[in-house]
C-alpha positions as CSV (number, residue, x, y, z in Angstrom):
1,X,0.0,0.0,0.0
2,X,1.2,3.6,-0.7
3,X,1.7,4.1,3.0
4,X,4.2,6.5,4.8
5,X,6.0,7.0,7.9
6,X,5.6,9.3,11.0
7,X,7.2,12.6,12.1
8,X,5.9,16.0,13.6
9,X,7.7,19.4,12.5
10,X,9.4,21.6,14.7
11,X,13.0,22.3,16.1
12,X,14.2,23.0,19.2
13,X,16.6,25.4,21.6
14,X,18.1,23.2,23.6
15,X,18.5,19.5,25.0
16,X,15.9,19.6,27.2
17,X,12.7,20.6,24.4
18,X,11.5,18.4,21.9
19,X,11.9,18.7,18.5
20,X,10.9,15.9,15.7
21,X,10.0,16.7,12.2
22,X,10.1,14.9,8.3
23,X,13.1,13.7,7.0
24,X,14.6,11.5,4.8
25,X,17.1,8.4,6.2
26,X,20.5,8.4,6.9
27,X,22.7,5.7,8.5
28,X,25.5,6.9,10.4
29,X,28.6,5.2,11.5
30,X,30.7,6.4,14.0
31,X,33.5,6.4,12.2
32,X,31.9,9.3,9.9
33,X,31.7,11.3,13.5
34,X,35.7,11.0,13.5
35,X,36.2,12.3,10.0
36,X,38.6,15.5,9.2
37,X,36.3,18.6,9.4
38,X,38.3,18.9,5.9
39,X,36.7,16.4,4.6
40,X,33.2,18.1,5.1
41,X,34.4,20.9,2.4
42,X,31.6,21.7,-0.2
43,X,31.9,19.4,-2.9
44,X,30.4,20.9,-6.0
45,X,28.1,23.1,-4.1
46,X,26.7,20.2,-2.0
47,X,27.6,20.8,1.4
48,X,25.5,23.0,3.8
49,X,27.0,22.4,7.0
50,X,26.4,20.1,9.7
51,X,24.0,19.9,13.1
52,X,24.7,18.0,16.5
53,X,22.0,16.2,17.9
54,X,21.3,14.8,21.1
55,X,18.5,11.8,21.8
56,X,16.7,12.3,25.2
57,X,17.5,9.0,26.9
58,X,13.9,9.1,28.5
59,X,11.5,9.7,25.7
60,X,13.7,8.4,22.3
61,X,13.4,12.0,20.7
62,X,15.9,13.9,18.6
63,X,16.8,17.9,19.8
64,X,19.5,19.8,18.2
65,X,21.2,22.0,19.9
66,X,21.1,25.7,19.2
67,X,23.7,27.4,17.2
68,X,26.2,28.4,20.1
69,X,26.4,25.0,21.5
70,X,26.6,23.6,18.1
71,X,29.6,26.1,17.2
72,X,31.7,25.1,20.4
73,X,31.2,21.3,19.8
74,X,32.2,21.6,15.5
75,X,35.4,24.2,16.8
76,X,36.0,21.1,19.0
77,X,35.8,18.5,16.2
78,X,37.5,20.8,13.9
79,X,40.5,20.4,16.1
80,X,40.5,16.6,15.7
81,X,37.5,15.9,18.5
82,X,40.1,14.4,21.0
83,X,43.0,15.6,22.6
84,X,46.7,16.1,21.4
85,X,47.2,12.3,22.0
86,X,44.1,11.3,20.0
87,X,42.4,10.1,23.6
88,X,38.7,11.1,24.5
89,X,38.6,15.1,25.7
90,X,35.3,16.6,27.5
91,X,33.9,19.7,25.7
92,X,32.4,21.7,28.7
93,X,29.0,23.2,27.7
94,X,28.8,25.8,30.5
95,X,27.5,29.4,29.8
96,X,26.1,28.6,26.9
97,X,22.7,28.4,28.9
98,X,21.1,27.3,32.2
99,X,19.8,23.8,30.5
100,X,23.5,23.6,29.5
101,X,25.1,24.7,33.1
102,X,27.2,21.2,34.4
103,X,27.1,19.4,30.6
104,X,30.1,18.4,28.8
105,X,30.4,16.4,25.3
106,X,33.0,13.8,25.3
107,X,34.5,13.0,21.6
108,X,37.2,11.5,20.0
109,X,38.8,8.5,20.8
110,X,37.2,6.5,17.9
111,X,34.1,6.6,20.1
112,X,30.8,8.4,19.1
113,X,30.0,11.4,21.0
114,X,28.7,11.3,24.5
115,X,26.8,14.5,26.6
116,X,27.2,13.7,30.7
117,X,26.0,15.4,33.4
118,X,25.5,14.7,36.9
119,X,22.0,13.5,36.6
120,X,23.1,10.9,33.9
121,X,24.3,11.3,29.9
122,X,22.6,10.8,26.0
123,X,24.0,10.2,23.0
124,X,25.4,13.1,20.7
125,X,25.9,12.9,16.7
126,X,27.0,15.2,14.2
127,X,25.0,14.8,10.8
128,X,26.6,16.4,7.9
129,X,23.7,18.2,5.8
130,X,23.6,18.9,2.4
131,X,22.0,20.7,-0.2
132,X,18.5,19.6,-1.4
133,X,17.8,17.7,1.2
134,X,17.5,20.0,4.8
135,X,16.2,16.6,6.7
136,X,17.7,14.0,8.5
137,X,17.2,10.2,10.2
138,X,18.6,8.3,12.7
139,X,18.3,4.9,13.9
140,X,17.5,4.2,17.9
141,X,17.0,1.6,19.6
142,X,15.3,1.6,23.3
143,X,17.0,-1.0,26.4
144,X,17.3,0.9,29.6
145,X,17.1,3.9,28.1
146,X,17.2,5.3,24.6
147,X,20.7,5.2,22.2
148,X,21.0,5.9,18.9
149,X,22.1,2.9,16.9
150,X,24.6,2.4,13.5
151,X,22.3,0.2,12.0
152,X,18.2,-0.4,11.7
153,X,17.1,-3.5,13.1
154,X,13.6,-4.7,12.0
155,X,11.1,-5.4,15.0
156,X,14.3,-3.7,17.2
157,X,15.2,-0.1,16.2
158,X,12.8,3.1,15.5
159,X,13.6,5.7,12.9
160,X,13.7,9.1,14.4
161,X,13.6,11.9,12.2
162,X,14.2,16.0,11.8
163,X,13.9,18.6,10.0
164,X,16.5,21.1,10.3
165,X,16.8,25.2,9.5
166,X,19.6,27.3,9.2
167,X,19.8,28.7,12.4
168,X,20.5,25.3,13.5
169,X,23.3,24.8,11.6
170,X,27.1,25.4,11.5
171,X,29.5,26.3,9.1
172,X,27.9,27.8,6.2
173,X,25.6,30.9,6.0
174,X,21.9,30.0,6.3
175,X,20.4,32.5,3.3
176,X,23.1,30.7,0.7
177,X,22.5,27.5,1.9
178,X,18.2,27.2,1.5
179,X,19.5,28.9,-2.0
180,X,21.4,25.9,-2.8
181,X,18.4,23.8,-2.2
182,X,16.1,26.1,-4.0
183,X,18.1,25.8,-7.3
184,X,18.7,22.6,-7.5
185,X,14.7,22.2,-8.3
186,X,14.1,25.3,-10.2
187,X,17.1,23.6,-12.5
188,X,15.1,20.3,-12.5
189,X,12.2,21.8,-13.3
190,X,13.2,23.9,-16.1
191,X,14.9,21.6,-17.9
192,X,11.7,19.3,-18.0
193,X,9.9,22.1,-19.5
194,X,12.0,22.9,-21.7
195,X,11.9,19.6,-23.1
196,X,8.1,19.1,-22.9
197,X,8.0,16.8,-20.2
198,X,5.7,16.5,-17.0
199,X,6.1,14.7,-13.6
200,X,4.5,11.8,-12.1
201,X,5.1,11.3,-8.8
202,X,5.4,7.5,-7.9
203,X,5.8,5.5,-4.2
204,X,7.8,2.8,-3.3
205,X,6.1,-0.8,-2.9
206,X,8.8,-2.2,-0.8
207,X,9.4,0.1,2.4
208,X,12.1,-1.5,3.6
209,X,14.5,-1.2,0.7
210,X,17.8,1.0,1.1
211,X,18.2,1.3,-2.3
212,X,15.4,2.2,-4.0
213,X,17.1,3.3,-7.4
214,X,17.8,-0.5,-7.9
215,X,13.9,-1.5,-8.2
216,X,12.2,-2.8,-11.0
217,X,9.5,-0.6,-12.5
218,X,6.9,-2.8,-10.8
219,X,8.1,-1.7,-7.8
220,X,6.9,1.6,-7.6
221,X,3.2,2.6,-7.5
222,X,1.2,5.8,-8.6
223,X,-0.8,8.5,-7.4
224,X,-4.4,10.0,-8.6
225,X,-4.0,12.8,-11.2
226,X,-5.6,14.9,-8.3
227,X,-3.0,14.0,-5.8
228,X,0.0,13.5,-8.4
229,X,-0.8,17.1,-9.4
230,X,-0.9,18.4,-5.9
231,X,2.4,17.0,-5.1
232,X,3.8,18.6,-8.2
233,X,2.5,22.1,-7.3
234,X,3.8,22.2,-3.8
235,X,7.1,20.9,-5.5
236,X,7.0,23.8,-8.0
237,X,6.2,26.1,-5.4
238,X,9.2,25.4,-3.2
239,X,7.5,24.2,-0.7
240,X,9.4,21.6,1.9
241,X,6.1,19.1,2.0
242,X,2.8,18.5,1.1
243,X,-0.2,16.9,2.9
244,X,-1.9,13.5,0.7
245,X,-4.8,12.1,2.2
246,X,-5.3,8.5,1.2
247,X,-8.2,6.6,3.3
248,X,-7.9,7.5,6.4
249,X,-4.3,8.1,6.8
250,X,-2.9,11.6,6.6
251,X,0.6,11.8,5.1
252,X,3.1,14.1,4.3
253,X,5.0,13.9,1.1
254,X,8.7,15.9,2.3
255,X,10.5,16.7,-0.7
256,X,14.6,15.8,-0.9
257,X,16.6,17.3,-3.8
258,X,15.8,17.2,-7.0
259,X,13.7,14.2,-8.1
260,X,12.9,12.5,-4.9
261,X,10.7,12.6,-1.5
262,X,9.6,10.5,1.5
263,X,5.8,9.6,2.1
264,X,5.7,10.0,5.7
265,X,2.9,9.2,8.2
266,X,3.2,11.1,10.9
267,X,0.4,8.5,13.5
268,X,2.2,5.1,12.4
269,X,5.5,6.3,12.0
270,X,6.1,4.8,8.5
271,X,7.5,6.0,5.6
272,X,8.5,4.8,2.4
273,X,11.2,6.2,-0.6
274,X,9.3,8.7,-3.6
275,X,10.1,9.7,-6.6
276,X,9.5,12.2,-9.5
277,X,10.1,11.0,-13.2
278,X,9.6,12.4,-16.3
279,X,7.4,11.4,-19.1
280,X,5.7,13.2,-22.2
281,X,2.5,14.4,-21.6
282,X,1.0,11.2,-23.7
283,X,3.1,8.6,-21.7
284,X,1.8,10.0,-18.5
285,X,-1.7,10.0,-19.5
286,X,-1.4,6.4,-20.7
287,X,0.0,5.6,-17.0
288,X,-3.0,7.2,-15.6
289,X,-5.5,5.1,-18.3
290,X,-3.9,1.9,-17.8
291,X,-4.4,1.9,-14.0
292,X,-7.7,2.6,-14.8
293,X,-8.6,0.6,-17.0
294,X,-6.8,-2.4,-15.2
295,X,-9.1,-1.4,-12.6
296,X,-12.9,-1.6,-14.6
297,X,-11.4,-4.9,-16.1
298,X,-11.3,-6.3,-12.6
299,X,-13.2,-9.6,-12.2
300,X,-13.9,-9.6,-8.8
301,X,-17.0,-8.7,-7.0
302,X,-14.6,-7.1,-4.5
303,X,-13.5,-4.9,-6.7
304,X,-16.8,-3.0,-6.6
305,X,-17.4,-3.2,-2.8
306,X,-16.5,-0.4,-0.3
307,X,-13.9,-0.3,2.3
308,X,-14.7,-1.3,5.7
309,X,-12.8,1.2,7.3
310,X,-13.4,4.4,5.4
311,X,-16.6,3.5,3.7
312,X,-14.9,4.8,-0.1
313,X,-16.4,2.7,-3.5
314,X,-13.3,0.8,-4.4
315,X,-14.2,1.8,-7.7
316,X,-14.1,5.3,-6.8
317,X,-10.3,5.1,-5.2
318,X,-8.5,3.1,-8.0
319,X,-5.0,3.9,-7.6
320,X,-5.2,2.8,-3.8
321,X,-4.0,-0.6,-3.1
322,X,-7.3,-2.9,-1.1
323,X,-6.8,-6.3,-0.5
324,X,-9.5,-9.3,0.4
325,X,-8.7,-11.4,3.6
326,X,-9.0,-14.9,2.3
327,X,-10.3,-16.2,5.8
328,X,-13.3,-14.1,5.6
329,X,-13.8,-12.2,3.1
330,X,-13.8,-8.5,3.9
331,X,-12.4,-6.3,1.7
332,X,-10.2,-2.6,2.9
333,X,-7.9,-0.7,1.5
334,X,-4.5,-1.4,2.3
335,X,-3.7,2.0,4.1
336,X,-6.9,2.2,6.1
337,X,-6.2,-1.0,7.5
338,X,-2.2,-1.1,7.8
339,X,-2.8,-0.5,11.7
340,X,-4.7,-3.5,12.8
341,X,-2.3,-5.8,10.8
342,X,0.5,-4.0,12.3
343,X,-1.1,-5.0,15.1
344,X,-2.0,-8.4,14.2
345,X,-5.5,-8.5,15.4
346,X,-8.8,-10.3,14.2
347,X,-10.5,-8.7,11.1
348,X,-12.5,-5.7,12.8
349,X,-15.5,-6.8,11.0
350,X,-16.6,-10.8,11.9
351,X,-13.2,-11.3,14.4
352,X,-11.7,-13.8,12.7
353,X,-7.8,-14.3,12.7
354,X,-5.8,-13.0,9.8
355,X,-2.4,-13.8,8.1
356,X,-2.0,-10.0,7.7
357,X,1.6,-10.4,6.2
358,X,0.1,-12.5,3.4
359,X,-2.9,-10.6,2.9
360,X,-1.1,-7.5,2.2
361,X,1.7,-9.0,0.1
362,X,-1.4,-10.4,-2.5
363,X,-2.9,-6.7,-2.3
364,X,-4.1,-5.4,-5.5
365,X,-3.3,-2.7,-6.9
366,X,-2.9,0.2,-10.0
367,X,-0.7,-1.5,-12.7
368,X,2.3,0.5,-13.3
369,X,2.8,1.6,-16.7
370,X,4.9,-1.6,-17.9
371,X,1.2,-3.4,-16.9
372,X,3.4,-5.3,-13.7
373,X,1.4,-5.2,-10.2
């Protein structure tokens, strides 16, 4: 189903207030933490600068710290992060704030960065941002308390995600920076119309994938002309996201460079890759016919039921994946019902149990414009 991931917008001042917003995923090693701050040198205009985070141990959120903090701890990794010997040196946080007052970030030492006080200590990262894409993801994982992880684990870690603004960020000016990102799409965008050619916006089937550049045209579903053409306004516009309602799920679609977003469902926490290609006018309209027409030549009664969950004709919701629960019956779209399978309960309608991982994998759907599923 053409379902997304979870986030809420915002930033914040300091370690203590929370801040979570859209973004788009990034594993980080700790190694990367260690790197030369010469290595982090624009490359071809890419580089916008770079934000510490810390992860509140408690809760499992994301805060950056505010630019004064953040300029003391990238002087401090500028310098090599560790002491003349290489070994592990405390960055004392004092007057940079009352929340601040006692705090000290330990770096270097091959280790990632650590913030202690006396009341306990959290996890710190540096994330390296770059033009086009103003969001970022990490990966945390929740024993005793919260700590951001290397790696995702599936059933194990959480994504956490941000979006960041300049006046969180270090080493580059703010104003040149959002300009970076801003013409990086108005160059897309006018070369497509200069050479005739308009977007369709398309979701990734598998959300689990890392590398979604690698998938087979099959892999990647489609939009409604009304909400394809929504997304491409707000793109156009220079607008950071756009809100796509599909059943009952609300998502956002959070734009990253030039050709590419994340759907990203803000209640679930799920979100899966998007993507922006460009077709002549014809080839997208025959996109837009085939799924329909795939749809009326349905053979299934299904087909022209409604969904038990949002009460929407099937037939009036074509591009949205449904699927029919073999042990009873009941039909829903895939997104309306992608909580309650997450959940693995009964089907809400008669109670009966449910292989929801099979159900969902033999989900129908809008063919894609090589006629795959």
């Amino acid at each position: 189903a053409g379902a997304g991931g979870s986030s809420s917008s915002g930033s914040s001042g300091g370690a203590g207030a929370a801040a979570t917003g859209p973004v788009v995923a990034t594993d980080l090693a700790y190694e990367d933490y260690e790197a030369s701050a010469g290595e982090c040198a624009n490359s071809d205009g890419a580089y916008a600068g770079a934000v510490w985070l810390s992860l509140d141990p408690r809760t499992g959120d994301l805060h950056p710290y505010p630019f004064v903090v953040a300029q003391r701890l990238e002087a401090a990794f500028g310098d090599g992060g560790g002491d003349a010997g290489g070994r592990r040196r405390a960055v004392a946080l004092t007057g940079l704030g009352s929340c601040f007052e006692g705090a000290a970030v330990e770096m270097g030492g091959g280790e990632p960065p650590l913030q202690r006080t006396s009341r306990g200590k959290r996890d710190v990262r540096r994330v390296e941002v770059f033009a086009g894409c103003p969001v970022i993801s990490l990966d945390v994982a929740q024993g005793r308390t919260w700590r951001i992880v290397d790696y995702p684990v599936p059933g194990v870690t959480q994504e956490r995600v941000i979006k960041v603004s300049g006046a969180e960020l270090v080493g580059f000016d703010g104003g040149d920076a959002c300009a970076a990102w801003s013409r990086e799409r108005i160059d897309t965008i006018a070369r497509g119309d200069a050479a005739g050619l308009v977007a369709l916006w398309e979701w990734c089937r598998d959300p689990d994938t890392k590398d979604p550049d690698s998938l087979p045209m099959e892999s990647w579903g489609i939009y409604s002309e009304e909400q394809n053409g929504s997304i491409d306004s707000a793109f156009r516009e220079g607008k950071h996201d756009v809100p796509v309602c599909i059943g009952i799920r609300n998502y956002d679609i959070v734009f990253c460079g030039a050709d590419a977003a994340k759907q990203v469902d803000r209640t679930l926490n799920k979100r899966r890759y998007v993507r922006r290609r460009l077709l002549s006018p014809d080839e997208r309209d025959a996109v837009f016919r085939a799924a329909a027409e795939a749809f009326a030549a349905s053979s299934t009664d299904a087909a022209y039921g409604e969904c038990a969950v949002c009460c929407a004709d099937f037939a009036e919701t074509p591009m949205v994946p449904f699927l029919i629960l073999p042990e009873c019956g009941h039909s829903f779209h895939c997104a309306c019902i992608q909580e309650i399978a997450d959940r693995k309960d009964p089907c809400p309608l008669c109670r009966t149990d449910v292989d929801w991982d099979a159900a969902l994998r033999a989900s129908m759907g809008p063919l894609t414009d090589d006629g795959s599923e």
